[in-house]
C-alpha positions in Angstrom: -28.7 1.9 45.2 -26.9 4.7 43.7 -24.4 2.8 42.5 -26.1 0.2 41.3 -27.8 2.3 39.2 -24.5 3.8 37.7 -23.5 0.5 37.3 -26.4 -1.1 35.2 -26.1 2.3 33.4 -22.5 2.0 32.6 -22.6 -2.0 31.6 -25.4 -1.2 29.5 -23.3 1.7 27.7 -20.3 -0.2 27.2 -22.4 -3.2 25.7 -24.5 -0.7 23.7 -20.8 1.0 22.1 -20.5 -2.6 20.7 -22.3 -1.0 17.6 -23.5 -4.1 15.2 -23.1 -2.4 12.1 -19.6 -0.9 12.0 -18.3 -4.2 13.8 -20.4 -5.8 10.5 -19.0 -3.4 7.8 -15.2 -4.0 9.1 -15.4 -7.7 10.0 -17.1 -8.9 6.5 -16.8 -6.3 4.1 -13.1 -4.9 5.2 -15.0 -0.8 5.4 -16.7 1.3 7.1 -20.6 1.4 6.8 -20.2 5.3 8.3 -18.9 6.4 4.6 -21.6 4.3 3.3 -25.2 5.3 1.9 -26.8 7.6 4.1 -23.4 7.0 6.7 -25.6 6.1 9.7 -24.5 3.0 11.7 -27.8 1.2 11.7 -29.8 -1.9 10.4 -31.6 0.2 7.4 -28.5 1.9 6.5 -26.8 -2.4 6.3 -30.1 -3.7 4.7 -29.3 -1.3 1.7 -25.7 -1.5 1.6 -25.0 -5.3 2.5 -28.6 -7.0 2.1 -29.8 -9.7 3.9 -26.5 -11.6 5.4 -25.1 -8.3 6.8 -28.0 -6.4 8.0 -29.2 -10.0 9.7 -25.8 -10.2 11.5 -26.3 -6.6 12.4 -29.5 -7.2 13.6 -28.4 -10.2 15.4 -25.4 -8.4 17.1 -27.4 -5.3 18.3 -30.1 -7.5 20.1 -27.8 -10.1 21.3 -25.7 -6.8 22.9 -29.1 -5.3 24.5 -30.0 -8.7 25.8 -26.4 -9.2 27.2 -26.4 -5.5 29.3 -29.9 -6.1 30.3 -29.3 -9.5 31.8 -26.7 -8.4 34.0 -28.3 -4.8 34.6 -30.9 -6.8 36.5 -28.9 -9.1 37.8 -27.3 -6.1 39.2 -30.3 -4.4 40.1 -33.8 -6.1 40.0 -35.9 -3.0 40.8 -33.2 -0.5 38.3 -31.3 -2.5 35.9 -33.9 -2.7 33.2 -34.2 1.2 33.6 -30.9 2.1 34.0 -29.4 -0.7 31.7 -32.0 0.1 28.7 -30.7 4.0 28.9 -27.0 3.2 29.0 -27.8 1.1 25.7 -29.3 3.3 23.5 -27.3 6.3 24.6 -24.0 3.8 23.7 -25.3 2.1 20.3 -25.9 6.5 19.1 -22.4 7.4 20.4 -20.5 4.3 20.9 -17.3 4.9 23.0 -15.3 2.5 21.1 -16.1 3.9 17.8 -15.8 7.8 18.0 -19.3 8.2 19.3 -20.5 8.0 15.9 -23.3 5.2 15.8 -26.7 4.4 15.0 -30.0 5.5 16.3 -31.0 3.3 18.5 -34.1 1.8 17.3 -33.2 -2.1 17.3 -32.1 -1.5 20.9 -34.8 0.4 22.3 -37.2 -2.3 20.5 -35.6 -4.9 23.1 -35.4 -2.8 25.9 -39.3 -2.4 25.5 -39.5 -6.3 25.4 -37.6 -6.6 28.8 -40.6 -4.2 30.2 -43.5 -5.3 28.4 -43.9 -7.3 25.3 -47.7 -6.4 24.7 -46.4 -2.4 24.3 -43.9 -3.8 21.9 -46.3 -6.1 20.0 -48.7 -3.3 19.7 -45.7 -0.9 18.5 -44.5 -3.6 15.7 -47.8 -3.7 14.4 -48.3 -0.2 13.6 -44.0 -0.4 12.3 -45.2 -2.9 10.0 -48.6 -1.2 8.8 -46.8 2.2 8.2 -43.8 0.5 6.4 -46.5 -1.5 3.8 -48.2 1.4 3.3 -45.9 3.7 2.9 -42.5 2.2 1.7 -40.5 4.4 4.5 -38.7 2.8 6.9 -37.9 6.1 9.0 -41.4 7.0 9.4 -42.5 3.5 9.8 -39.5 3.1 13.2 -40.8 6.8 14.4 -44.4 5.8 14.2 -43.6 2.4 16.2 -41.5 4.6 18.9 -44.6 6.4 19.4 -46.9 3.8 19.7 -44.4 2.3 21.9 -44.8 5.0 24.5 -48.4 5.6 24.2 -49.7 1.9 24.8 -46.8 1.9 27.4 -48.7 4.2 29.4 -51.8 2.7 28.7 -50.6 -0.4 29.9 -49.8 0.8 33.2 -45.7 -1.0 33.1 -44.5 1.4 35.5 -43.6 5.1 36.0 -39.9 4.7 35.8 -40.3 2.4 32.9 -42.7 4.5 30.7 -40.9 7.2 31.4 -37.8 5.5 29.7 -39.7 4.6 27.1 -40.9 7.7 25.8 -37.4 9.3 26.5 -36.2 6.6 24.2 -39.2 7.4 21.8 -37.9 10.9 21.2 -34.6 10.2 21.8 -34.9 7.8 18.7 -37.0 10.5 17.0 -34.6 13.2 17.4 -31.9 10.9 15.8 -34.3 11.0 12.6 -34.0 14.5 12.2 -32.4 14.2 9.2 -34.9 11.6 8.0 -38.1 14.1 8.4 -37.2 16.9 6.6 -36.4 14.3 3.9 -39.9 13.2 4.2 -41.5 16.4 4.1 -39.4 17.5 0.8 -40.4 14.0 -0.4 -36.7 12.9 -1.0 -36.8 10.1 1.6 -35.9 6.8 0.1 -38.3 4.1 0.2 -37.0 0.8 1.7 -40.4 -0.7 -0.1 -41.6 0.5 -3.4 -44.9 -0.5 -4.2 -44.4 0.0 -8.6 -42.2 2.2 -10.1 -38.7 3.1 -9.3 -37.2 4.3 -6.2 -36.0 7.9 -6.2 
C-alpha cells in the first residue's frame, strides 16, 4: 500500500509540474508569463495578461492535467489515489519540476481535486468564490474565501477523514501561496479583477 501511495503521489506531481500557464505563455505568446504582471504562473495572472483565449487554454490545461493524475491515482489506488494523487498535484502545479519549481498556486487544481471527493463541498465553495468576487472585485480574496468554504462544508459533509484532511491542507496551502496577495489587501493596493465604476488602481 505504501507504494501505491508514493505512486499516485508521484503521478499526480509530475502531471501537476505540467503548469498550464507557462506551457500557455511559451506555446502562444513565444514568453514567459513568470516576468509577466504580478509573475505568478496562474489563471488570474493569464486572464490579465492574455484575456480570454489564453487564460481559457490555461484553465483548460490545468484541469485536464488534475483529471489525468487523478484517474490513474485511483486506478492505482481506489482507497488512496484521490488523496495521494490530489497532494502530488498541487504541490507540482506551485513548484513544478519541469519548470524550476516556480509555478502557480494551486487553486484551479485543488478546485478539481475537491470535485473527485465531493462535488456538493465544491458547489457550496464556488458559490461563496462567486459572491465574494461580485461583491468585492478581488479575485485573491474571492479563491481564499472559496478554499475556506471548501474545507469547512467538507467537514460538514462528512467525505472522509483522509479526504477533509487534504482539503483543508490544500485550503491553507492555497492560502499561504496568497501571502503576497493579503497584505496587498489590507494596504488596499490589491487589484481588482472586477471594478464595479471607476478605474482600477
Amino acid at each position: 500500500m505504501i507504494l501505491d501511495i508514493v505512486i499516485c503521489a508521484l503521478v499526480g506531481y509530475l502531471f501537476g509540474s505540467l503548469s498550464g500557464s507557462i506551457i500557455v505563455s511559451k506555446w502562444m505568446y513565444n514568453a514567459d508569463i513568470r516576468e509577466k504582471g504580478s509573475g505568478n504562473a496562474g489563471l488570474t495572472n493569464s486572464i490579465r495578461i492574455y484575456g480570454a483565449p489564453g487564460a481559457l487554454t490555461t484553465a483548460t490545461i490545468d484541469v485536464l492535467k488534475t483529471v489525468a493524475a487523478l484517474l490513474i491515482a485511483r486506478y492505482v489506488s481506489p482507497e488512496w489515489g484521490v488523496v495521494a494523487g490530489g497532494a502530488g498535484v498541487v504541490l507540482g502545479h506551485a513548484f513544478p519540476v519541469f519548470f524550476r519549481f516556480k509555478g502557480g498556486k494551486s487553486a484551479v487544481c485543488t478546485t478539481v481535486v475537491g470535485l473527485f471527493i465531493d462535488y456538493r463541498m465544491v458547489l457550496i465553495a464556488l458559490g461563496v468564490f462567486a459572491a465574494v468576487l461580485l461583491l468585492t472585485g478581488i479575485m485573491s480574496a474571492a479563491t481564499m474565501s472559496g478554499m475556506v468554504t471548501a474545507a469547512v462544508s467538507g467537514a460538514l459533509l462528512h467525505v472522509g477523514t483522509a479526504e477533509v484532511i487534504l482539503i483543508s491542507a490544500a485550503a491553507v496551502f492555497v492560502i499561504f501561496m496568497h501571502r503576497g496577495n493579503i497584505k496587498r489587501i489590507l494596504n488596499g493596493t490589491e487589484k481588482r479583477l472586477i471594478v464595479w465604476g471607476g478605474k482600477n488602481k
